[in-house]
C-alpha positions in Angstrom: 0.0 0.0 0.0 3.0 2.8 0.6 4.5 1.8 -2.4 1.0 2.4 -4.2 0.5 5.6 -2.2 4.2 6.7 -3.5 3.6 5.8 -7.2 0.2 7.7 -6.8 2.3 10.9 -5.5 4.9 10.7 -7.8 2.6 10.5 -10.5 0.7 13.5 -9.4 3.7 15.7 -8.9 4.4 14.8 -12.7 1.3 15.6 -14.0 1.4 18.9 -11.9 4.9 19.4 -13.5 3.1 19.3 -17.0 0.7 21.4 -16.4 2.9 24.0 -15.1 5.1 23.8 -18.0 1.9 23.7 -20.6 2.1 26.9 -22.5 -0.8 29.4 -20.9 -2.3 30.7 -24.0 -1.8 34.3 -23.1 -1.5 36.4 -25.8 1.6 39.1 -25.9 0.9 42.4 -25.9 0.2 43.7 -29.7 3.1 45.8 -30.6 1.6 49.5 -30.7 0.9 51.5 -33.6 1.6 48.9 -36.0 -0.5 46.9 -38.2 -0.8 43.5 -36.5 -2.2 40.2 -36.5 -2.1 38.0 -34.2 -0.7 34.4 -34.9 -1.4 31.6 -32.7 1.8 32.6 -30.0 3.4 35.8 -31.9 2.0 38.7 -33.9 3.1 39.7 -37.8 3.3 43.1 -37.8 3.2 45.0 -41.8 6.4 47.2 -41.9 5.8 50.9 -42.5 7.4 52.3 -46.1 10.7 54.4 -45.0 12.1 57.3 -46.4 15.4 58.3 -47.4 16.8 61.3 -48.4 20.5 61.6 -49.4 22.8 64.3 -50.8 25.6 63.8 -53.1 28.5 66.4 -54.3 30.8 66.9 -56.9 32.3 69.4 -59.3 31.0 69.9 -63.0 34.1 68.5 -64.1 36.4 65.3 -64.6 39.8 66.0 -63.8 42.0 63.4 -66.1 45.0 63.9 -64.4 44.6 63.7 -60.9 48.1 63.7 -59.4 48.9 67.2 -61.7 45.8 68.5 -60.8 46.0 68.0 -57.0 49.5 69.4 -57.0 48.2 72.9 -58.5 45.7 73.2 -56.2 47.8 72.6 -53.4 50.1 74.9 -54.1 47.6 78.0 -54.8 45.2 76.7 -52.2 47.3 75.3 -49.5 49.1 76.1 -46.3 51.5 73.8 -44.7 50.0 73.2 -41.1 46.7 75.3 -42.2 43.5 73.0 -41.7 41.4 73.8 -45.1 38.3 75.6 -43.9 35.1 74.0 -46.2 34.1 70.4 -47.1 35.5 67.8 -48.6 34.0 67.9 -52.0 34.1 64.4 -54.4 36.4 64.7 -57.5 35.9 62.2 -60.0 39.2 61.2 -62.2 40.1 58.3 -64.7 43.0 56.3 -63.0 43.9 54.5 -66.1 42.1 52.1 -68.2 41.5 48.4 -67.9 43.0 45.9 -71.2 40.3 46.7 -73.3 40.7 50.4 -73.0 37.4 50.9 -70.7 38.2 53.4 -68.2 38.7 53.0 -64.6 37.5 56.1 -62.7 38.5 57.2 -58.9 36.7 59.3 -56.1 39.2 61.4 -54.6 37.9 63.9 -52.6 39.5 68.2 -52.1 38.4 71.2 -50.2 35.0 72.9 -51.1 36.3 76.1 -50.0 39.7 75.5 -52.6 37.3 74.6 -55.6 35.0 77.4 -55.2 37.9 80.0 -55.2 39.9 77.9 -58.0 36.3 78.9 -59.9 34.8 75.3 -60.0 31.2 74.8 -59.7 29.9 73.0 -57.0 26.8 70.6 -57.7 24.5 68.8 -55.5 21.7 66.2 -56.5 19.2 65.2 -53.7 17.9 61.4 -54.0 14.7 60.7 -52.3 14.1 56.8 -52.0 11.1 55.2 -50.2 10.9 51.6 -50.0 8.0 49.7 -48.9 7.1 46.2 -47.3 6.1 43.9 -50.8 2.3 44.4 -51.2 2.3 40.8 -52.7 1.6 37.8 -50.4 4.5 35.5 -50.7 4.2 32.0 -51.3 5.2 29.5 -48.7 8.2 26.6 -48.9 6.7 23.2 -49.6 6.1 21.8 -46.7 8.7 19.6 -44.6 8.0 15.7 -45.7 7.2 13.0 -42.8 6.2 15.9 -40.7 2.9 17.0 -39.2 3.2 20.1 -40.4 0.9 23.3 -41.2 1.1 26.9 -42.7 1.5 29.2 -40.3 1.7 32.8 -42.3 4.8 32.4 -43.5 6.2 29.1 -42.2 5.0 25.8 -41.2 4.4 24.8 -37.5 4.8 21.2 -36.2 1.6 20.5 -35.2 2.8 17.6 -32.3 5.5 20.3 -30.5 6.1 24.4 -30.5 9.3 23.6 -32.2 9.6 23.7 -35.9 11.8 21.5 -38.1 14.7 22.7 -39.9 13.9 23.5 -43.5 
């Protein structure tokens, strides 16, 4: 009978121990602001578009000889142990050419403040990109073979355990 009673305890403390460790069902908090749905245990939340906008410089010219170039300039424009007082401005130049005479071209990059006195024009382009979540509802992977699996949004779910197989 007290081994009975023991085996009757022991069981119960394991089934208590299950329960316990049973997942609870609560469902998180929904992130805020977003679009969400809820799935099962998580949420899939749609991704905003973002914008970004972008600057880029340069001078309305290609220099073809760098080296030549940068040492005229220096020597009109520049002061040993004189920090240069503008930006450093892009300056485009062809560094030589590749075996089937195609140009290779460098960014190199000089003084805005030099430039503009040297009488170069200073350009500026401004690049707006938005990119958005794809609007399209993608497809899902063929489903693990042997498994007991289900889609779930965008992957499958083992539907014995919370743990999914490897694809």
């Amino acid at each position: 009978m007290a081994i009975l009673r023991r085996l009757l305890v022991a069981a119960a403390l394991g089934l208590a121990r299950l329960v316990a460790a049973a997942p609870q069902g609560n469902m998180p908090p929904s992130p805020t602001g977003l679009d969400c749905t809820f799935h099962e245990d998580h949420w899939d939340c749609i991704t905003p578009c973002a914008t970004s906008t972008t600057t880029h410089w340069g001078i309305a010219t290609t220099v073809t000889d760098y080296a030549a170039w940068r040492s005229s300039m220096n020597s009109a424009y520049s002061t040993s142990g004189v920090s240069f007082s503008g930006s450093s401005i892009p300056v485009y130049t062809t560094v030589g050419t590749f075996g089937n005479g195609v140009p290779v071209t460098a960014t190199l990059y000089y003084n805005s403040a030099a430039l503009s006195s040297a009488g170069y024009t200073i350009i500026d382009s401004v690049v707006t990109v938005t990119s958005c979540p794809p609007t399209t509802t993608p497809t899902l992977p063929p489903s693990p073979t042997g498994s007991l699996c289900s889609p779930h949004g965008d992957h499958c779910k083992d539907s014995t355990s919370f743990a999914c197989p490897a694809r």
